[in-house]
C-alpha positions in Angstrom: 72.0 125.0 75.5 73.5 121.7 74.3 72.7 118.3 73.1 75.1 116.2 72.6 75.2 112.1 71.1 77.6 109.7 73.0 78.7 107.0 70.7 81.2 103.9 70.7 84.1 104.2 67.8 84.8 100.5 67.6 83.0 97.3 68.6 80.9 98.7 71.9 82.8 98.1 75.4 84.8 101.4 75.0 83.1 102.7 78.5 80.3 104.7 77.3 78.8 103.9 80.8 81.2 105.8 83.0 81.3 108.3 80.5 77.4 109.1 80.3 77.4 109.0 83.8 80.1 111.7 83.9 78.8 114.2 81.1 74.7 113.7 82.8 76.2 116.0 85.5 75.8 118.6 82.9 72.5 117.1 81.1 68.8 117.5 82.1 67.7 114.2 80.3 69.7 111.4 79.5 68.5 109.1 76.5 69.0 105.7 75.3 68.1 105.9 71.3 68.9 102.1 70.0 69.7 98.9 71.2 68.0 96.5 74.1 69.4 94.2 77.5 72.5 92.7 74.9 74.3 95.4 76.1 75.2 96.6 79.3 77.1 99.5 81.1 79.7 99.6 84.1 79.6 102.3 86.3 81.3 102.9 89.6 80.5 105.6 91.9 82.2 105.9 95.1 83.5 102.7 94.8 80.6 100.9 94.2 79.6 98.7 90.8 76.5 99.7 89.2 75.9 97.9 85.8 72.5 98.8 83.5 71.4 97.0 80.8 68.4 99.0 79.9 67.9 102.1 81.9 70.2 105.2 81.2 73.3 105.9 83.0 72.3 109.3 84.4 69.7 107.8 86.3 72.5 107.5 88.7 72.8 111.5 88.5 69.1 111.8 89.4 68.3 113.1 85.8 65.3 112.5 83.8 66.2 109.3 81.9 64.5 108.1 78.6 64.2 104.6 77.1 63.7 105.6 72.9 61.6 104.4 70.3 64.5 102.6 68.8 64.6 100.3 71.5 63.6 97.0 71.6 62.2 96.0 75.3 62.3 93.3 77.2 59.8 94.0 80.3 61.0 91.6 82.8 64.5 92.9 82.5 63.7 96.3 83.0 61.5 95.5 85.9 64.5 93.7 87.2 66.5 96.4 87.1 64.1 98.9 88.3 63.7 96.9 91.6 67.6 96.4 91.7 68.4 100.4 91.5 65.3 101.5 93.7 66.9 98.5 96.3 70.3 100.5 95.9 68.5 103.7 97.0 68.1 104.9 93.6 65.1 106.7 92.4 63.1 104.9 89.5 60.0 105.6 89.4 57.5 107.5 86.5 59.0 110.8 87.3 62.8 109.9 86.6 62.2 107.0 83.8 59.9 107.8 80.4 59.3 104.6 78.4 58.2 105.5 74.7 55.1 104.7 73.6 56.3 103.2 70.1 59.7 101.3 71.8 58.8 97.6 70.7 58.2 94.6 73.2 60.3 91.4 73.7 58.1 88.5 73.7 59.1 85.3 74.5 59.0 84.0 71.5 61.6 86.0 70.4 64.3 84.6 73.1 63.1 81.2 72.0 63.8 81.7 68.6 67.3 83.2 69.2 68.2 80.7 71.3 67.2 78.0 68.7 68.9 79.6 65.9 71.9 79.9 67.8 72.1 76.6 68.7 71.6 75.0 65.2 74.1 77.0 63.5 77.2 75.3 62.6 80.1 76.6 65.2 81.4 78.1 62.3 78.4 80.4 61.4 77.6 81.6 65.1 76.6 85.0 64.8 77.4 85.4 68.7 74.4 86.3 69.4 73.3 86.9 73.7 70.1 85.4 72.9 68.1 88.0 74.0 65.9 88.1 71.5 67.2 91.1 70.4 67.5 90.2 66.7 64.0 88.5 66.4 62.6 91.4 67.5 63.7 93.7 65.1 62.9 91.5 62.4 59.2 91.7 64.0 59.1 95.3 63.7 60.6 95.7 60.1 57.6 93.0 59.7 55.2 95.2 61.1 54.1 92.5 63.6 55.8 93.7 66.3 53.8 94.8 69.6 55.0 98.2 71.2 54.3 99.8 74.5 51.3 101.8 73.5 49.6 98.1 72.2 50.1 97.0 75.6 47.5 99.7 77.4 45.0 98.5 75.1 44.3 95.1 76.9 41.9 93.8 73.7 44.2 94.8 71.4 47.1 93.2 73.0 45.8 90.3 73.7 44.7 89.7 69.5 48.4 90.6 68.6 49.6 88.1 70.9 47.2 85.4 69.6 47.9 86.0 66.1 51.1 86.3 66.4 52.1 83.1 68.4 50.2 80.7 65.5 53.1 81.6 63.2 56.4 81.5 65.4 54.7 78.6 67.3 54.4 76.9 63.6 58.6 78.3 63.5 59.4 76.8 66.3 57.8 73.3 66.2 57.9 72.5 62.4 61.7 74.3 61.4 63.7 73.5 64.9 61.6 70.4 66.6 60.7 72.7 69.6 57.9 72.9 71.7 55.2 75.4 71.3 54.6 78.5 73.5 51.5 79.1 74.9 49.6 82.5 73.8 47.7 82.6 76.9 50.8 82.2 79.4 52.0 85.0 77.7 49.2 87.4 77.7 48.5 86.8 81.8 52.6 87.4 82.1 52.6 90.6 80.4 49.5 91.9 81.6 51.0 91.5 84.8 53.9 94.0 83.4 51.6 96.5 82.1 50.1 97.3 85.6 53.5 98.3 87.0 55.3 99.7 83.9 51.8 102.0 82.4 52.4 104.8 84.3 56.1 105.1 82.9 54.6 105.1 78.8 54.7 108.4 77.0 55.4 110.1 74.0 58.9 111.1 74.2 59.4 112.9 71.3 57.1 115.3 72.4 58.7 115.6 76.3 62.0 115.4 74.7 60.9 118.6 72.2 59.1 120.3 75.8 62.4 119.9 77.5 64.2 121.3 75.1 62.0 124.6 74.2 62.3 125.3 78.3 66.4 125.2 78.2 67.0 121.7 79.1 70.2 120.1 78.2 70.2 116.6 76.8 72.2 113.7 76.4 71.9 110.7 74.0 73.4 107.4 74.8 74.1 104.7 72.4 74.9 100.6 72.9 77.5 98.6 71.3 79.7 100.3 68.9 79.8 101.8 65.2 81.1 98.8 63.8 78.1 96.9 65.6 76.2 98.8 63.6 73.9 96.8 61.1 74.5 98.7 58.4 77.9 99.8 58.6 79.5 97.4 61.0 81.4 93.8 60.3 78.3 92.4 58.9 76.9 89.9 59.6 78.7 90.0 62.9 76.9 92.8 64.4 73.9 94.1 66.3 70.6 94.4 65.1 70.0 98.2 65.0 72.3 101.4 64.0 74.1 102.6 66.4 75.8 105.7 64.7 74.8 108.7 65.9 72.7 109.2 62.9 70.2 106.8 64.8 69.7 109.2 67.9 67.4 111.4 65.9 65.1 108.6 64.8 65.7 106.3 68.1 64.8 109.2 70.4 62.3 111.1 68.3 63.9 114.7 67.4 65.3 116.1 64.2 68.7 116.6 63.1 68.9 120.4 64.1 68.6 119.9 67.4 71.8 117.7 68.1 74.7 120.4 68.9 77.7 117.9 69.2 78.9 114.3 68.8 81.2 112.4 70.8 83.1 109.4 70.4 84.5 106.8 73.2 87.6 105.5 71.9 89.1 102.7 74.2 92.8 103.3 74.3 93.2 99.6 72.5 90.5 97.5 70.8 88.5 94.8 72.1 85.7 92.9 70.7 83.7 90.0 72.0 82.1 87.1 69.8 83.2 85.8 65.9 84.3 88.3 63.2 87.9 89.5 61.9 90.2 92.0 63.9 93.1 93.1 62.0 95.1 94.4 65.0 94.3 91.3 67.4 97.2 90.1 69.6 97.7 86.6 70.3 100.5 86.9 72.5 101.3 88.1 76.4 100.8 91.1 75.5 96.8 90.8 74.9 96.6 88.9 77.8 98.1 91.2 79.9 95.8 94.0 78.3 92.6 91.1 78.5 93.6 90.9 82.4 94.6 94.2 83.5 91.9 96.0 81.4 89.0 93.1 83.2 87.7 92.7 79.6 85.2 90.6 80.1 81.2 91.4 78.9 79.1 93.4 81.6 75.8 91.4 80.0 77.6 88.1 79.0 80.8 87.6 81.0 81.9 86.4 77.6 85.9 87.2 77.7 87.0 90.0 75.2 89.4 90.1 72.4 92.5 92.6 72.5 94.6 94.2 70.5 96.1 97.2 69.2 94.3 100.4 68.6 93.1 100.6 65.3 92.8 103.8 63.6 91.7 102.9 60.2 88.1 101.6 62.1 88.5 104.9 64.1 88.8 107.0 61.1 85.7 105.2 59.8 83.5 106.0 63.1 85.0 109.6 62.7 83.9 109.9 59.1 79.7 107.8 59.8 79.0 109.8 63.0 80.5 112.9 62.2 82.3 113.3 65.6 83.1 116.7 66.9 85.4 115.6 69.6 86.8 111.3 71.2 87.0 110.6 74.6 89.9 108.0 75.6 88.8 105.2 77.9 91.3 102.7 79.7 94.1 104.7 79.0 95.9 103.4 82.4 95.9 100.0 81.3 98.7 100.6 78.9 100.9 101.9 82.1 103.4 98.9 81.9 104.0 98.4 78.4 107.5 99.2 77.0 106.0 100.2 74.0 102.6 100.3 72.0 101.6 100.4 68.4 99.2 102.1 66.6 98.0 100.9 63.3 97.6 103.4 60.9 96.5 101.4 58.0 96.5 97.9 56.2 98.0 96.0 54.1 96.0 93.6 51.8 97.7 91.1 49.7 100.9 93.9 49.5 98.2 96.8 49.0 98.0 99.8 51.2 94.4 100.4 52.7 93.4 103.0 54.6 89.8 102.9 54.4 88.1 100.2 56.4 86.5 97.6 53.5 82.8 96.3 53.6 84.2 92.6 52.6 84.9 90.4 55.4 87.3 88.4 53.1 88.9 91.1 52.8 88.8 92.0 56.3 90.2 88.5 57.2 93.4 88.9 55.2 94.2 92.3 56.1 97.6 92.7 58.5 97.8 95.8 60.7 100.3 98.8 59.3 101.5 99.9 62.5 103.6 102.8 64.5 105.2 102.0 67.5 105.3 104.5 70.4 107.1 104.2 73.7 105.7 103.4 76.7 105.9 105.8 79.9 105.9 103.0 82.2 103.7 104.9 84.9 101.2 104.4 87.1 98.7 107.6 85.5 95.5 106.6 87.4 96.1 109.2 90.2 97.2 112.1 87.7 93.9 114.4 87.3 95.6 117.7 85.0 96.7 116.5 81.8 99.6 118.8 82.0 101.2 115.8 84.8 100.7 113.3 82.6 104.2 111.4 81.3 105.3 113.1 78.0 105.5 109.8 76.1 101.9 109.4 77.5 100.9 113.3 75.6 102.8 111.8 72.7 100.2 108.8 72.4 97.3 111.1 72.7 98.1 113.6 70.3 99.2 111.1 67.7 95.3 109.7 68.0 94.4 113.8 67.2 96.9 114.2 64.5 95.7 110.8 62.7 91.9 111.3 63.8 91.8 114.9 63.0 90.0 115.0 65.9 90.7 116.5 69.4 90.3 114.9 72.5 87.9 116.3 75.2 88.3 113.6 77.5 91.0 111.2 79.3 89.7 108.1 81.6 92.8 106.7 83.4 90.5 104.4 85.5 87.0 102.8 86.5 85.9 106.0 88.9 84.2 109.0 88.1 87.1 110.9 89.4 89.6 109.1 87.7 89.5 111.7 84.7 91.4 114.5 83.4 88.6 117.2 81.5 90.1 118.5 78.8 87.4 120.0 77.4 83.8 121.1 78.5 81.4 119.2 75.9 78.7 120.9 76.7 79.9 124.5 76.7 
């Protein structure tokens, strides 16, 4: 039996979405370990959109899906998008969705504060942020004054936290950004409201997780975002607020290291990223535009348009190297179809210094200009080819230049939005 860790390479938005959806064929449970409703997955199965901010992609599959510990919750959203699958026809109810006990609520508060941060930073020091309270949230529960799940089936309990809590961002809120206060009591009648319809979904999922896996199930761990989102080792402070390397789907979804069996990067074909923060191999020109168009890169959660550029192998080699990968996958692949030719960049140059290693120093960063290979095109329309033996030979030629510099082999080729627009190379979970 296998269990394998999906994660992004580069900034999130390489189409882990499709992708989960694709390998939870194969899975028994499908887990989300980090992250919250700032990020968001496409999926699109006969045809038909499905995007999910919170819930799992397999729950499209009909799998057991599990929202982690390292989550951080907002209950309206997830109620939201309960009611929006089960009105789809999909089935979301305690059986097929396992909320863990110790995932950490989004108050209100916490949007509030976002949103008031956000807005009296100077443009230049925007973080980016979706204003989700995603951040605040965390901070909350590295504070140890966060509420979780489990406080919220003890009424008494809850409604203390709440209380307590409230006097201090309330004294936030109205003293350091001139906003009104929230009312404590608003908020316990709101979320007591939630706990009657989300209760019988609260367990401990380490232990069902563990169950499953002693009786032969299969599972697979999703990630958000991307590795260098992560908040340790991504472009900080430009980043999200949790780790999202696959080192994190051990403590986000409640198992122990010897029980992950593979790890699998997504690897868009180029590089996008949305919000502030340097990108070495960014294009300015027609070129990203034409990617930015064709590829539809715009944000699933904020419709915020994406940044394009080259594919970058120096931050690939660096998602390689933190999560360990055992094999990439290659998303958007078709959207290169009509270029003459495409680069690579292979390393950077700083200041007439070679670097290959991707530096912590956003100064650094800022100044680096991309080393790059250029490739022909195979001017081709690859979205109907399903063997990769009928792909274009200049298009093999891209492919196994990403192995040869990623000392890495591909398992996977996307060459469009639809589940069946893929070419298996490998079976991950054999």
């Amino acid at each position: 039996m296998a269990n394998i860790v999906i994660v992004g390479t580069q900034w999130g938005d390489e189409g882990k979405g499709k992708i989960v959806d694709l390998l939870a064929e194969h899975a028994d449970y499908v887990v989300r370990f980090q992250g919250g409703n700032n990020a968001g997955h496409t999926m699109v199965v006969d045809g038909e959109q499905f995007i999910s901010h919170l819930i799992p992609s397999g729950i499209l599959q009909g799998k057991a899906c599990v929202i982690g510990n390292g989550l951080v919750v907002d209950p309206e959203v997830l109620l939201e998008e309960i009611d929006y699958l089960s009105g789809k026809g999909i089935a979301v109810g305690p059986e097929e969705l396992k909320i863990s006990e110790k995932a950490h609520l989004i108050m209100p508060y916490h949007k509030r504060i976002d949103a008031a941060r956000e807005n009296a930073a100077l443009k230049n020091n925007k973080i980016g942020t979706t204003g989700r309270g995603i951040g605040p949230c965390y901070e909350d529960k590295a504070h140890r004054c966060g509420i979780r799940f489990v406080d919220l089936l003890n009424t008494a309990g809850f409604e203390e936290k709440v209380r307590t809590v409230c006097k201090e961002k309330n004294f936030y809120l109205t003293q350091f950004f001139s906003e009104d206060p929230m009312d404590a009591e608003d908020i316990i009648n709101k979320y007591n409201v939630y706990q009657k319809r989300l209760a019988p979904y609260i367990t401990d999922i380490s232990v069902y997780i563990d169950k499953g896996i002693k009786a032969g199930k299969q599972v697979l761990f999703e990630g958000a975002q991307g590795t260098h989102l992560d908040i340790d080792h991504g472009t900080y402070p430009f980043v999200t607020s949790s780790n999202t390397v696959s080192g994190n789907a051990c403590s986000g979804g409640g198992v122990g290291p010897k029980k992950i069996s593979g790890i699998v990067g997504i690897v868009k074909a180029y590089t996008t990223r949305v919000g502030k923060g340097p990108f070495p191999t960014e294009l300015f020109d027609e070129i990203g535009d034409k990617i930015q168009k064709t590829g539809a890169e715009f944000g699933a959660t904020t419709g915020r348009k994406r940044r394009c550029g080259w594919l970058d192998t120096v931050i690939l080699n660096n998602a390689v190297r933190l999560n360990s990968l055992t094999g990439l996958v290659v998303t958007k692949l078709d959207v290169l179809d009509d270029l003459d030719t495409i680069d690579i960049c292979t390393a950077y140059d700083y200041k007439g210094t070679r670097i290959e290693d991707f530096p912590a120093d956003l100064d650094v960063l800022a100044e680096c200009k991309p080393i790059c290979e250029t490739l022909p095109g195979w001017k081709e329309n690859i979205s109907k080819i399903r063997k990769y033996d009928d792909l274009p030979q200049n298009t093999k030629n891209y492919l196994k230049r990403i192995e040869e510099l990623t000392e890495t082999k591909i398992d996977i080729v996307s060459v469009g939005p639809g589940r069946e627009e893929t070419i298996i190379l490998n079976n991950i979970f054999d």
